[in-house]
C-alpha positions in Angstrom: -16.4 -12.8 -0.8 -16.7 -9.5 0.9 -14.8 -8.0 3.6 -16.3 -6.2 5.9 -15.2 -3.7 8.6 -14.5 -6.3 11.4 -12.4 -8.2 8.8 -10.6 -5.2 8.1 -9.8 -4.0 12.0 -8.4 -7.5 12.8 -6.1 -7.2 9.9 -4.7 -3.8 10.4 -4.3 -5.1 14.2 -2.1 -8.0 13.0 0.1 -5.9 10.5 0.4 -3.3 14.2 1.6 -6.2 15.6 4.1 -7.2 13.2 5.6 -4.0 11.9 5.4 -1.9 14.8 3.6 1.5 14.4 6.4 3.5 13.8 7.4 1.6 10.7 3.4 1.8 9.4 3.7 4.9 7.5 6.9 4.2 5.9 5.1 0.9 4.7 2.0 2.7 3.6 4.2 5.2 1.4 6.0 2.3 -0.2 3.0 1.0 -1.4 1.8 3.8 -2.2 4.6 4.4 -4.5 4.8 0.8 -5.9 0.8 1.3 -7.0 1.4 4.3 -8.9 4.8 3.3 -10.5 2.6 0.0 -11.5 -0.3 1.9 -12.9 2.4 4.0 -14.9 4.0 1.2 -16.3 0.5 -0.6 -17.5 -0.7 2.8 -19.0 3.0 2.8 -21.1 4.4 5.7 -19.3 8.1 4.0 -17.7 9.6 7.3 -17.8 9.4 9.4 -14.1 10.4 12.4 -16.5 6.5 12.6 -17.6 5.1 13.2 -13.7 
């Protein structure tokens, strides 16, 4: 189950639709953030001290 580039333009369309394009980088940054803090937590590090 790939996706492929089509795929991929229809859903960033859809999330422009709904969040408005001003509110898209906040988003992005938020995730951005979540990924990391998650990827810190699985590799043991909880602490933001040891950035």
């Amino acid at each position: 189950m790939n996706i492929g580039w089509g795929e991929l333009v229809v859903v960033f369309g859809i999330v422009l639709l709904i969040v408005g394009a001003r509110r898209l980088p906040e988003i992005g940054r938020s995730l951005g953030d979540a990924v990391r803090e998650f990827q810190r937590a699985l590799r043991g590090r909880g602490s933001k001290k040891e950035r």
